[in-house]
C-alpha positions as CSV (number, residue, x, y, z in Angstrom):
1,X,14.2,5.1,28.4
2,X,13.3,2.1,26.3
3,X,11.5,1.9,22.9
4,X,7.9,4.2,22.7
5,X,5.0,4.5,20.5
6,X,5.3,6.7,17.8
7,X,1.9,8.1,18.7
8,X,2.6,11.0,21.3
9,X,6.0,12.2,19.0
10,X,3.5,12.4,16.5
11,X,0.9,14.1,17.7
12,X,3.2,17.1,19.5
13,X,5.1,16.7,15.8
14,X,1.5,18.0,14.2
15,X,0.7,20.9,17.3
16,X,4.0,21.7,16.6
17,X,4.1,21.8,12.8
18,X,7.7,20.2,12.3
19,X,8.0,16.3,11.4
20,X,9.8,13.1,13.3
21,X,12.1,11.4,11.2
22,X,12.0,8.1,10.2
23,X,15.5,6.6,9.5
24,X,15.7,3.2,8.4
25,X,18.5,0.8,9.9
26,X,20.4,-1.7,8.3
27,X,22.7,-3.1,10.6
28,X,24.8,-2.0,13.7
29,X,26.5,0.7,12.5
30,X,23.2,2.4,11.1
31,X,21.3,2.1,14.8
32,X,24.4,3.2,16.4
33,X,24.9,6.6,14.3
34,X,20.9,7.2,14.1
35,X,20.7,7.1,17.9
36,X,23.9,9.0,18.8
37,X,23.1,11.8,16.3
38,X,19.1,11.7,18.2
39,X,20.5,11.6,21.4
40,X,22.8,14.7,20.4
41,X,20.7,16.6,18.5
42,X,17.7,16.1,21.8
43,X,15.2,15.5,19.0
44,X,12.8,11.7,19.1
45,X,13.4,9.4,16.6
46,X,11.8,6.7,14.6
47,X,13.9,3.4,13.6
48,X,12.4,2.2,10.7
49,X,12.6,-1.5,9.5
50,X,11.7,-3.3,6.0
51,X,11.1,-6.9,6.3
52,X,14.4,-7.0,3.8
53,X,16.5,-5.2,6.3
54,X,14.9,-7.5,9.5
55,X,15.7,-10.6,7.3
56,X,19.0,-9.3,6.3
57,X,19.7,-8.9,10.5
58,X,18.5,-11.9,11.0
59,X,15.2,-11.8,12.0
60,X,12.9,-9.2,14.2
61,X,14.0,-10.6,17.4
62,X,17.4,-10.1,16.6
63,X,16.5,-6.3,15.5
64,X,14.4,-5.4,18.3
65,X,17.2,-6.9,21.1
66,X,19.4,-5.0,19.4
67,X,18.1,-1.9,19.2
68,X,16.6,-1.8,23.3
69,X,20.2,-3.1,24.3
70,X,22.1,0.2,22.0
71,X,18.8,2.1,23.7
72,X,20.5,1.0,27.4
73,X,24.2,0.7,26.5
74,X,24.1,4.1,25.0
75,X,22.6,5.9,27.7
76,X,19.8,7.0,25.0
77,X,17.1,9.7,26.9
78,X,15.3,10.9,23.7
79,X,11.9,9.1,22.8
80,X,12.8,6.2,20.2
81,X,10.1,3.7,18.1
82,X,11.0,0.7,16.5
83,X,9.0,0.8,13.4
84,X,8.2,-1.9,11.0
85,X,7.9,-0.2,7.7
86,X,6.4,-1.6,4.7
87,X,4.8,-4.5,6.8
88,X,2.7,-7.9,5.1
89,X,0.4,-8.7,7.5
90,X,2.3,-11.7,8.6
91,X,5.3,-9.6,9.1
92,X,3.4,-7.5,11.6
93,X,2.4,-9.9,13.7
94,X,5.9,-11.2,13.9
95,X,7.4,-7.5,14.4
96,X,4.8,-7.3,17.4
97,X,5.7,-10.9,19.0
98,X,9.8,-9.4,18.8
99,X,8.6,-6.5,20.9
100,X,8.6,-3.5,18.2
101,X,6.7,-0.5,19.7
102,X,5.5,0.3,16.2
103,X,4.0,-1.1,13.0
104,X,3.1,-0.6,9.6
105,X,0.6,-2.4,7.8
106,X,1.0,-1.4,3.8
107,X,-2.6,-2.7,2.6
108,X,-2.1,-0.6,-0.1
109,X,-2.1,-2.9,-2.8
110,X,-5.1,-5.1,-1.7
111,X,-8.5,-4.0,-2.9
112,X,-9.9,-1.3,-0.5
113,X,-12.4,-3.6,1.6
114,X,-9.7,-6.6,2.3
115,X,-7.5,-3.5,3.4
116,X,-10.1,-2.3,6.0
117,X,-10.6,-5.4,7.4
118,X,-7.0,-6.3,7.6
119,X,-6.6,-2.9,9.1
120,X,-9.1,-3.3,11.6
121,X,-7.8,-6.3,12.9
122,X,-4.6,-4.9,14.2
123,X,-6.0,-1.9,15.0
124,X,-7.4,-3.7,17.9
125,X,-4.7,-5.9,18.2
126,X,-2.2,-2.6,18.7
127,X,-4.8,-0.9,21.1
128,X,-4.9,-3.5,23.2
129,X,-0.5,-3.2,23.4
130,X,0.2,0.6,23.2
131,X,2.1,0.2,19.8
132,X,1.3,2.7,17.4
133,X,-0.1,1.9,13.5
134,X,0.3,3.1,10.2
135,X,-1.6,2.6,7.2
136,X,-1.0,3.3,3.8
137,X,-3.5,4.3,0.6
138,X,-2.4,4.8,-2.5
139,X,0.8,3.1,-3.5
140,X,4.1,5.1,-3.1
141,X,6.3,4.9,-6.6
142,X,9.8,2.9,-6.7
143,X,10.4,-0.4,-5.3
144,X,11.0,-1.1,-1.0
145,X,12.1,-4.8,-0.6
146,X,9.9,-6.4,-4.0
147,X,6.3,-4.3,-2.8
148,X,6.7,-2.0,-6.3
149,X,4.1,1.5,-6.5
150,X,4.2,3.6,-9.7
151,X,3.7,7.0,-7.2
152,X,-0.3,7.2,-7.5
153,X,-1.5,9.7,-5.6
154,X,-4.0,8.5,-3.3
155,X,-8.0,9.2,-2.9
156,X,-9.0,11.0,-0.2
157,X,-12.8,9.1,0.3
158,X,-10.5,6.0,0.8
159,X,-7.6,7.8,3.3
160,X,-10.9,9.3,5.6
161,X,-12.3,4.9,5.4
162,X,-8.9,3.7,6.7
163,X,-8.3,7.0,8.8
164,X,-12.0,6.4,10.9
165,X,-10.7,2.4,11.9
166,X,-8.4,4.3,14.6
167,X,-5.1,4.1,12.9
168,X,-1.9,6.4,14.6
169,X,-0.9,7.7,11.1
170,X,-1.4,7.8,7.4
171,X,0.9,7.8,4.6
172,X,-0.9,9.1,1.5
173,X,0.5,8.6,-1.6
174,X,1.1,12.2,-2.9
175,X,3.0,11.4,-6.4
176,X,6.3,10.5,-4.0
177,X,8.4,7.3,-4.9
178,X,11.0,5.5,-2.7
179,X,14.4,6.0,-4.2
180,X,15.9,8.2,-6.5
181,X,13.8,10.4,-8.0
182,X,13.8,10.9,-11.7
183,X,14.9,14.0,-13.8
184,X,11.0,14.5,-14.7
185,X,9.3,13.9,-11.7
186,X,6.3,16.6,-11.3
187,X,6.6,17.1,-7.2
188,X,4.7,16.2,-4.9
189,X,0.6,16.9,-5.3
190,X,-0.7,19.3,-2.5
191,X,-3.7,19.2,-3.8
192,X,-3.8,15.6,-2.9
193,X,-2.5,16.5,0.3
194,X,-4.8,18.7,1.2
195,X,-7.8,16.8,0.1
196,X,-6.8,13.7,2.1
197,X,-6.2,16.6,5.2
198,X,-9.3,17.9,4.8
199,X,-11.2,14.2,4.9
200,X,-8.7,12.8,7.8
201,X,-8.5,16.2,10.2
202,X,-6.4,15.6,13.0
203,X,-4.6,12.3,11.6
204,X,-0.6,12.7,11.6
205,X,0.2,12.3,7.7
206,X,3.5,10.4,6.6
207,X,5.5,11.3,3.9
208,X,7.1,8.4,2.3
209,X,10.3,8.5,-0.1
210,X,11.8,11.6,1.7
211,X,15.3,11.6,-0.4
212,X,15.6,13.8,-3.0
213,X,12.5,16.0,-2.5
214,X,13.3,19.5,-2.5
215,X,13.4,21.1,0.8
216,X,10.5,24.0,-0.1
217,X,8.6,20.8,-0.9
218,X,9.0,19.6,2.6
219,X,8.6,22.1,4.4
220,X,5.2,22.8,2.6
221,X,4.2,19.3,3.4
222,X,4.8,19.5,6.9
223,X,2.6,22.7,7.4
224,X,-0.4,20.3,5.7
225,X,-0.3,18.1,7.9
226,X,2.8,15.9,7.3
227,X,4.2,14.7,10.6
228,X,6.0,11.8,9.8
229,X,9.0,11.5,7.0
230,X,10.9,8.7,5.6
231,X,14.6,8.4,5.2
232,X,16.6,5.6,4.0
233,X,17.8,5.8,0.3
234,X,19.6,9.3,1.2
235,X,21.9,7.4,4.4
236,X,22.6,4.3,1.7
237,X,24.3,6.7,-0.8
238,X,25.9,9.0,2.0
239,X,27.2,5.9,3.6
240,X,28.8,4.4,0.1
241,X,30.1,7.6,-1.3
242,X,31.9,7.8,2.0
243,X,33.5,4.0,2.0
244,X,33.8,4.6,-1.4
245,X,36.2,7.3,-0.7
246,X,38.3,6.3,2.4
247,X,39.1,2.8,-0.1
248,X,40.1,4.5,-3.3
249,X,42.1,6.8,-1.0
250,X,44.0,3.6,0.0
251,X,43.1,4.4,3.5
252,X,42.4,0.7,4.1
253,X,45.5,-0.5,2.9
254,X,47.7,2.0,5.7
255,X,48.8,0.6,9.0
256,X,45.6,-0.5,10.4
257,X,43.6,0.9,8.2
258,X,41.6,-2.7,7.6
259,X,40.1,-2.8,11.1
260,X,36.3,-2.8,10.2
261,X,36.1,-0.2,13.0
262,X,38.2,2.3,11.3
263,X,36.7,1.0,7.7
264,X,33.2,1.8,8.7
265,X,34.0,4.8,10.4
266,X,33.5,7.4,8.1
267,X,30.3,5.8,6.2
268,X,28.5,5.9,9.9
269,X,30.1,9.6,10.3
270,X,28.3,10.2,6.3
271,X,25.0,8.7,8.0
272,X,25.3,11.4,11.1
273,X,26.1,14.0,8.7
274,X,22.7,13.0,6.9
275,X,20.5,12.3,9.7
276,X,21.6,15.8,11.3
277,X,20.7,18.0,7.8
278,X,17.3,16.1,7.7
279,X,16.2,16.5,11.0
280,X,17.4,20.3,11.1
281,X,14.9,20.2,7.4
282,X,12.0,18.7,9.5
283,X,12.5,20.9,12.6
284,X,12.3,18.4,15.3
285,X,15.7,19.5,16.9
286,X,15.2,20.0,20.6
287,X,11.7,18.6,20.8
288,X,12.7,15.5,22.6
């Protein structure tokens, strides 16, 4: 099977009140370990790109040839999207010219009318190529690749404006922040949540920022309406704490212990190990 719109996982995600996972790739090993664990586990995936990452891999063509060849090579059955996350709106249209099946425009931090008309456009634009399309209102807090959000939570009369255009998704900014979260963060806001539901009905919600929130929180969020959740900071620490390791172990310094394959080895076993306890959290094992 090769890459698919998000949309249908989605929308079976919300009947079925359990959440896809969005796992964020950095380079080969990450696609590799995110797609095995999918394949094993029989539950779709999302492969989530920032315009950092793409850049860091060279560029989106490189990414998406990449990711369709480890689609074929790997004898991958489960549904998989290749998501730009965090998009500018030039980044989009390059994403859709390298063939990703999936896109995010964050318009979040123009003024709401120049993000509905930006919004509009590649809504059309994504119709018209079966790729799927998020939208964002109301920043997320932390930082992903220089776009910085202070966690506002976002207003529902705005999320129901961008949610009527005809996008696939929404992520709402509930109080969530990318990265760590700090010792006093207040949680997420279901009140939020379930004022942008009520406004957006049947619109899949995204849940941005997924490391660290507690898994009660989670869980509540996907029986709002949260179909959608974002992993990346969680698999960067997993696969650090685990190289980490295997080096001050002198692993690397034994026989042949240098060989990148056997170097990297138990960072991409760290990100399996990770990408497993999430998607057992969301409940999308065995839904592929």
């Amino acid at each position: 099977m090769g890459l698919v719109s998000a949309k249908e996982m989605l929308e079976k995600a919300r009947d079925g009140k359990y959440a896809v996972g969005q796992f964020n790739i950095n380079n080969l090993e990450w696609t590799k370990s995110i797609l095995a664990t999918a394949q094993e586990l029989n539950a779709p995936v999302i492969l989530g790109v920032s315009e950092g990452a793409g850049k860091y891999m060279t560029g989106f063509k490189t990414v998406a040839a990449m990711v369709k060849a480890m689609i074929e090579e790997m004898k991958i059955t489960v549904p998989v999207a290749l998501h730009l996350d965090h998009g500018t709106y030039e980044g989009c249209y390059k994403c859709i010219e390298a063939g990703f099946s999936s896109i995010m425009f964050d318009g979040s931090h123009f003024p709401i009318e120049e993000n509905i008309a930006k919004t509009t456009e590649l809504v059309g634009v994504c119709k018209k190529m079966g790729l799927s399309l998020e939208a964002e209102v109301g920043a997320i807090g932390g930082e992903e690749d220089g776009v910085i959000g202070r966690g506002e939570c976002a207003d529902p009369e705005e999320c129901k404006k961008i949610a009527d255009l005809g996008v696939t998704m929404l992520a709402a900014g509930i109080g969530n922040i990318h990265g760590k979260y700090p010792a006093d963060w207040p949680g997420l806001s279901f009140d939020t949540l379930e004022a942008v539901k009520a406004k957006v009905g049947d619109m899949p919600l995204v849940l941005h920022g997924g490391t660290g929130i507690p898994t009660d929180q989670i869980k509540k969020a996907i029986s709002l309406g949260v179909a959608k959740i974002n992993v990346n900071t969680e698999c960067q620490l997993a696969f650090a704490a685990a190289t980490r390791k295997y080096i001050e172990e002198g692993k690397d310094l034994a026989g042949k212990g240098f060989d990148p394959r056997k170097l990297l080895a138990p960072g991409s076993q760290a990100i399996k190990d990770t990408v497993k306890e999430k998607m057992e959290i969301f409940g999308c094992i065995d839904k592929a």
